[in-house]
ZATOR-106788 format. One line per 4 residues: number of its first residue (from 1); their letters; for each residue x, y, z of C-alpha. Coordinates in pm, 1 decimal. Layout:
<sites>
NUM) A) X,Y,Z | ...
</sites>
This chain:
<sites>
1) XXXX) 6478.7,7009.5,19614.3 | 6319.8,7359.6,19607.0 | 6196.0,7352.5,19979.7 | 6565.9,7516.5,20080.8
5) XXXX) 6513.8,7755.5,19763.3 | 6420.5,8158.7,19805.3 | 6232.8,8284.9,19558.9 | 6242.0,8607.2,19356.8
9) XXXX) 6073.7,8780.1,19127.4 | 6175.5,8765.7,18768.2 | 5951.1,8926.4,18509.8 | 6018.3,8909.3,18171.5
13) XXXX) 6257.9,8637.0,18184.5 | 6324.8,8304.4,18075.4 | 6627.1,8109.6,18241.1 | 6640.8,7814.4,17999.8
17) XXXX) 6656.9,8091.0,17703.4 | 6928.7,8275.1,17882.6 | 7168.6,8011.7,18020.0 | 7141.5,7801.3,17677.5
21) XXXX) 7171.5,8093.7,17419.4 | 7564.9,8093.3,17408.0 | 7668.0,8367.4,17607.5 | 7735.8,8155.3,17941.8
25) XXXX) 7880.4,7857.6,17904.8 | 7924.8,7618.2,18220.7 | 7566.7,7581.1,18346.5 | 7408.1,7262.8,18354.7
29) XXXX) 7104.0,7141.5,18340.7 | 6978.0,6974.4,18711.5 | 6657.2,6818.8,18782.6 | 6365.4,7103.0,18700.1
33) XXXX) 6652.8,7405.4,18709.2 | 7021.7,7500.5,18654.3 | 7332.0,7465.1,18850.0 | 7652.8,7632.5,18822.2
37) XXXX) 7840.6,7932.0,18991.4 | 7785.9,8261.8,19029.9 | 8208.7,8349.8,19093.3 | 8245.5,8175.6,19373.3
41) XXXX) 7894.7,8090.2,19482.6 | 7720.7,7812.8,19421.0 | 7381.0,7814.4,19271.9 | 7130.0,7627.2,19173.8
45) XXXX) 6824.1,7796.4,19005.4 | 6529.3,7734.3,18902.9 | 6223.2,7890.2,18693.1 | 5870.0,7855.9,18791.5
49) XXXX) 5653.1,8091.7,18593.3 | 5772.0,8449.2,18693.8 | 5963.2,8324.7,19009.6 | 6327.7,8271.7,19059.1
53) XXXX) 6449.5,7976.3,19288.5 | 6782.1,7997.6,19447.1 | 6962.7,7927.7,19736.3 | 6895.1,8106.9,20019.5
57) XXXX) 7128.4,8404.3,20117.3 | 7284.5,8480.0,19744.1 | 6959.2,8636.2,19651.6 | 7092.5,8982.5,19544.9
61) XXXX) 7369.9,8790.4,19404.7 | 7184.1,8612.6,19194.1 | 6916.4,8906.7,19089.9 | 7214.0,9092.5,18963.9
65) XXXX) 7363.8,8817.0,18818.2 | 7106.1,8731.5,18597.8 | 7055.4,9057.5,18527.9 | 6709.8,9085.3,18653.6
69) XXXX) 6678.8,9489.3,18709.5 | 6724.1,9501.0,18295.3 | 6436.4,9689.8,18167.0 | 6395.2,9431.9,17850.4
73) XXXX) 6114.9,9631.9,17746.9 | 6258.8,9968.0,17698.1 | 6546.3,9841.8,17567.7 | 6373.6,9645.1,17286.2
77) XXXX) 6200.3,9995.8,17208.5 | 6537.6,10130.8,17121.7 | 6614.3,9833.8,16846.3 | 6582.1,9895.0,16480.3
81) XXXX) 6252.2,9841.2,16333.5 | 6286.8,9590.1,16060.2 | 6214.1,9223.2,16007.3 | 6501.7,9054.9,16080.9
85) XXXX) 6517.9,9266.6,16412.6 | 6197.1,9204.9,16500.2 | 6187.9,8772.9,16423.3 | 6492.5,8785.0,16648.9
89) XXXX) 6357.7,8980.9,16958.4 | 6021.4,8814.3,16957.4 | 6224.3,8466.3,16922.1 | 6442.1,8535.6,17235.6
93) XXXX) 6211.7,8731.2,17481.1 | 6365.3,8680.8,17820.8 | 6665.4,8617.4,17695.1 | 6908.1,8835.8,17973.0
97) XXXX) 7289.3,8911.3,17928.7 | 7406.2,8805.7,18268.1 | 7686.1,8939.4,18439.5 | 7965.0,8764.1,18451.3
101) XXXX) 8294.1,8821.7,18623.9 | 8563.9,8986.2,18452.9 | 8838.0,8729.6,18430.1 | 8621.4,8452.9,18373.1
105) XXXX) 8430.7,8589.7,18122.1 | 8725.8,8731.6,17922.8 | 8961.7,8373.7,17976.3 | 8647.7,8198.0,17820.4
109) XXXX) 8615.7,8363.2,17547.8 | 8977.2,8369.5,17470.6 | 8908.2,7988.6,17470.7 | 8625.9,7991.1,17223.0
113) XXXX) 8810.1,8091.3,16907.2 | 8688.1,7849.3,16638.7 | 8483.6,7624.3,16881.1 | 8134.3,7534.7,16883.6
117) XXXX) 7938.1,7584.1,17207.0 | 7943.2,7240.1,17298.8 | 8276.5,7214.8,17306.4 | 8360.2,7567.5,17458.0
121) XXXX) 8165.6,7461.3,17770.5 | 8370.0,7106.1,17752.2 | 8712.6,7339.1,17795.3 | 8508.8,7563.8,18102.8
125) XXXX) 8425.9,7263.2,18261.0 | 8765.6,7093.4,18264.9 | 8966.5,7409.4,18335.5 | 8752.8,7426.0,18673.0
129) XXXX) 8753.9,7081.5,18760.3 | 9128.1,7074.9,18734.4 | 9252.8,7428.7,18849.1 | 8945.8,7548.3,19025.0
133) XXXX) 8879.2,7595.5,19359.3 | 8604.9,7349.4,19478.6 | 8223.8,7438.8,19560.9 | 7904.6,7215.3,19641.5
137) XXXX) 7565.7,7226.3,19651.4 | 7368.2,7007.1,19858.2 | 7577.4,6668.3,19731.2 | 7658.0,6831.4,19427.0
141) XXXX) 8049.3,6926.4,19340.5 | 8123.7,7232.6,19141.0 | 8412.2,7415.4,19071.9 | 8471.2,7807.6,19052.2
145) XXXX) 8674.1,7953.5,18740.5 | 9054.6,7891.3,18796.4 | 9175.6,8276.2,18875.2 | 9467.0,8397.2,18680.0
149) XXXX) 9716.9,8326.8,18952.4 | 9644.5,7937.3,18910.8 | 9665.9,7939.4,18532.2 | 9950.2,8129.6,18545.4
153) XXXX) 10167.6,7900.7,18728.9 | 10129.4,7618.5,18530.4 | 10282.4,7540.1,18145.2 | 10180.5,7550.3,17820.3
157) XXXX) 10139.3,7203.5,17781.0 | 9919.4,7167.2,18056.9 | 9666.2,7409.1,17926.5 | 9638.4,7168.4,17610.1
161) XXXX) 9602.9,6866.0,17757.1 | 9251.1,7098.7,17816.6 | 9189.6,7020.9,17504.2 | 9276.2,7412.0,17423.8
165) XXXX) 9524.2,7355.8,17151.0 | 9681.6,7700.7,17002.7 | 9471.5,7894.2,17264.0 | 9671.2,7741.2,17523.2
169) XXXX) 9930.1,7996.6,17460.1 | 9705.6,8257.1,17455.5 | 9533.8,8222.9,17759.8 | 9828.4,8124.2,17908.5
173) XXXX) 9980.2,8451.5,17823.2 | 9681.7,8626.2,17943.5 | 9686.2,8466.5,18275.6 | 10039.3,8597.5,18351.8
177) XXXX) 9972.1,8934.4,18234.4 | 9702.4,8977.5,18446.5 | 9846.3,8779.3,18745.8 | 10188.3,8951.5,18727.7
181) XXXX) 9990.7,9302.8,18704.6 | 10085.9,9411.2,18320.2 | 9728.3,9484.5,18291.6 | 9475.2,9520.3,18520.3
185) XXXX) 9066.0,9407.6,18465.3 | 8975.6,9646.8,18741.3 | 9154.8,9937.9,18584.9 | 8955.7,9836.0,18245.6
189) XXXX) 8648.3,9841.9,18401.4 | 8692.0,10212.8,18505.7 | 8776.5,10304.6,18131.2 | 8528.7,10404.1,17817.9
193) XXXX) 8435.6,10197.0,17580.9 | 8682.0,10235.6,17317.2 | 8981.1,10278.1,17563.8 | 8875.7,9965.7,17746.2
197) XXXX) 8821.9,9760.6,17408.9 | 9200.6,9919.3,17319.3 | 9370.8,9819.4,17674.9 | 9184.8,9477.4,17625.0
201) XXXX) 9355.3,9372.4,17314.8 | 9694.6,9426.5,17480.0 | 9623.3,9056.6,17612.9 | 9736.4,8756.0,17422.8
205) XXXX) 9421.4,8584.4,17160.7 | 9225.1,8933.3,17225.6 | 9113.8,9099.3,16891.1 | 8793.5,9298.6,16843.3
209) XXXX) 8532.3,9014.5,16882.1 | 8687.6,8868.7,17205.0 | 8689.9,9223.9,17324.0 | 8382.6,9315.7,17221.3
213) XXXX) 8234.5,8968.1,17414.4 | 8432.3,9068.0,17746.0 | 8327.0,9417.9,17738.0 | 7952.8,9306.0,17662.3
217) XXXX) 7943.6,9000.2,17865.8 | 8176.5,9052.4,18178.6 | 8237.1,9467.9,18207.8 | 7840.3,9503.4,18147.8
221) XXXX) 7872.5,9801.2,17859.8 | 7547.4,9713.8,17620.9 | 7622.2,9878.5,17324.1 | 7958.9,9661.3,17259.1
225) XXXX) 7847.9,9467.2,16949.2 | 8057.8,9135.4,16848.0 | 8067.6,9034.0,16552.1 | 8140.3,8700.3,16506.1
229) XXXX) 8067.2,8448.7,16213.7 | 7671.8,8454.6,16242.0 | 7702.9,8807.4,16300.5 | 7876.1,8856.1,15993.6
233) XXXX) 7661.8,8645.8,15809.8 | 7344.6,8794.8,15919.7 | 7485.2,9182.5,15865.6 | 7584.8,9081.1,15524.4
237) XXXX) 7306.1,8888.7,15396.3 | 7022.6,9098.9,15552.4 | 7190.1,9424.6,15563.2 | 7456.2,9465.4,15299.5
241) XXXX) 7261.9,9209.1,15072.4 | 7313.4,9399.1,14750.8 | 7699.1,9486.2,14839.6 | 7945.8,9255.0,14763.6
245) XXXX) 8303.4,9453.9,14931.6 | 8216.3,9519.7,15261.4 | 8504.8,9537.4,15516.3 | 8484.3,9441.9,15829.7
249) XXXX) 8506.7,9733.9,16015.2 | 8234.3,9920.1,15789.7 | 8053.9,9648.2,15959.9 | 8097.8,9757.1,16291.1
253) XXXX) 8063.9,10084.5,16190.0 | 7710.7,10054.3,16123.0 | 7668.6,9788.8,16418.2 | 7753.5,10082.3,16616.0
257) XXXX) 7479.1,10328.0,16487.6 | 7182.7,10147.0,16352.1 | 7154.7,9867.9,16699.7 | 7246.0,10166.2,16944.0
261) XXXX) 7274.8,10234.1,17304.6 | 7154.4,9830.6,17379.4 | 7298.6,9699.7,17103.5 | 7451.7,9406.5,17302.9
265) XXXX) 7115.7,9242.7,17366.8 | 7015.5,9320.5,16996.1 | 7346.4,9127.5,16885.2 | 7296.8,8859.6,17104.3
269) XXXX) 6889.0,8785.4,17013.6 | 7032.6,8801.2,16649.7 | 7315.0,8557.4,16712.3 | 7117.9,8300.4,16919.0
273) XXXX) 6772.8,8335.9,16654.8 | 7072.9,8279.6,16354.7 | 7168.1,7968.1,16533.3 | 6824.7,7805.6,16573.3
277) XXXX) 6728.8,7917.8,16252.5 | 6964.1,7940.2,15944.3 | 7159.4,7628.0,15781.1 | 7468.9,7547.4,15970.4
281) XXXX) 7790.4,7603.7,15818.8 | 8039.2,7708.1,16038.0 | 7902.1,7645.5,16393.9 | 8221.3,7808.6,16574.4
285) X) 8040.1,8128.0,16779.9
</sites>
């Protein structure tokens, strides 16, 4: 399989970590690697010590993808010094936020409200099989994200036969926005932070945490910091142990200032450590 593979360095990284930690969610596991798409390329990849395998001819596509020009290591130097900080970043070393497009990012995370991973990737991969434009590798059939235009044109009812339920109206919503030109992803992407997290949750299922996720996850800005239900849990039990009122957006407040310029990639070693680690509750991300 690898003999039609191009190989590229990647340092400091661990693909199995970094597809499988929640933040991506229609990879699959292949043989020795990965396979999936990178927007509308197909890819299969595969680790081998501090190589990279891919296909040939999406190498750039795939360095950026995965994020591989990241300096992990002067990032990590910027993270709070204290225990729970530091079990999480030695836990998930490698661990890269990859880059994912815009509208796919933001659509899937508008579809993972109250869903475990598991069954966030199960929506992914039906919404692309059904709506998506068609991809292969070698004899393998994949499907690109279905683009807003597609979604758009199709009803409510459709979307939950997706097994979406109430976020079939939602991203349903969102789709037309978008594809009707009520708000505009490339626009967002030229805006700061907080205007960008503002314009976002003009779209239909888009509060703060799905915001936050699309700005960290598909516009690339590293200091957005979700906070979702581990999040929460950690902030409050670690941080705010020995306070019981503690609103939500004091929470993000201190997100904000004690995680810092990279506080994505602190946020999402603490989520994925909190999910191998503490008692399972709620398992929604």
């Amino acid at each position: 399989m690898s003999r039609a593979l191009a190989e590229i360095a990647a340092p400091e990284f661990d693909l199995a970590l970094t597809l499988g930690c929640g933040q991506v969610f229609h990879w699959r596991q292949h043989g020795a690697g990965w396979l999936g798409m990178i927007g509308d390329a197909p890819c299969y990849a595969e680790q081998r010590g501090t190589t990279l395998l891919v296909p040939h001819g999406i190498e750039k596509i795939a360095a950026h993808y995965f994020a591989l020009d990241h300096p992990l290591e002067e990032m990590r130097a910027t993270f709070p010094d204290d225990p729970a900080m530091n079990a999480a970043a030695d836990a998930c070393s490698g661990l890269r936020l990859v880059r994912q497009p815009h509208w796919e990012c933001l659509a899937t995370f508008i579809t993972s409200a109250q869903k475990a991973v598991p069954h966030i990737a199960q929506i992914s991969h039906t919404l692309r099989e059904r709506y998506g434009r068609p991809a292969a590798w070698n004899d393998e059939r994949l499907f690109e994200y279905p683009e807003p235009a597609a979604l758009a044109a199709l009803e409510e009812k459709d979307l939950r036969a997706c097994a979406l339920g109430y976020r079939a109206k939602n991203l349903l919503r969102t789709a037309r926005m978008i594809a009707g030109g009520e708000v505009s992803l490339e626009a967002i992407a030229r805006l700061g932070d907080g205007e960008a997290a503002l314009e976002l949750q003009r779209l239909a299922g888009v509060g703060p945490k799905v915001a936050a996720c699309a700005l960290l996850f598909g516009f690339g800005r590293l200091a957005a910091f979700p906070i979702d239900v581990w999040i929460e849990r950690i902030l409050r039990t670690i941080y705010f142990a020995k306070r019981r009122r503690v609103t939500t957006q004091r929470l993000r407040e201190f997100s904000a200032r004690h995680f810092g310029a990279f506080g994505g990639y602190a946020q999402q070693y603490l989520f994925h450590h909190a999910r191998t680690t503490m008692p399972r509750g709620n398992k929604s991300k």
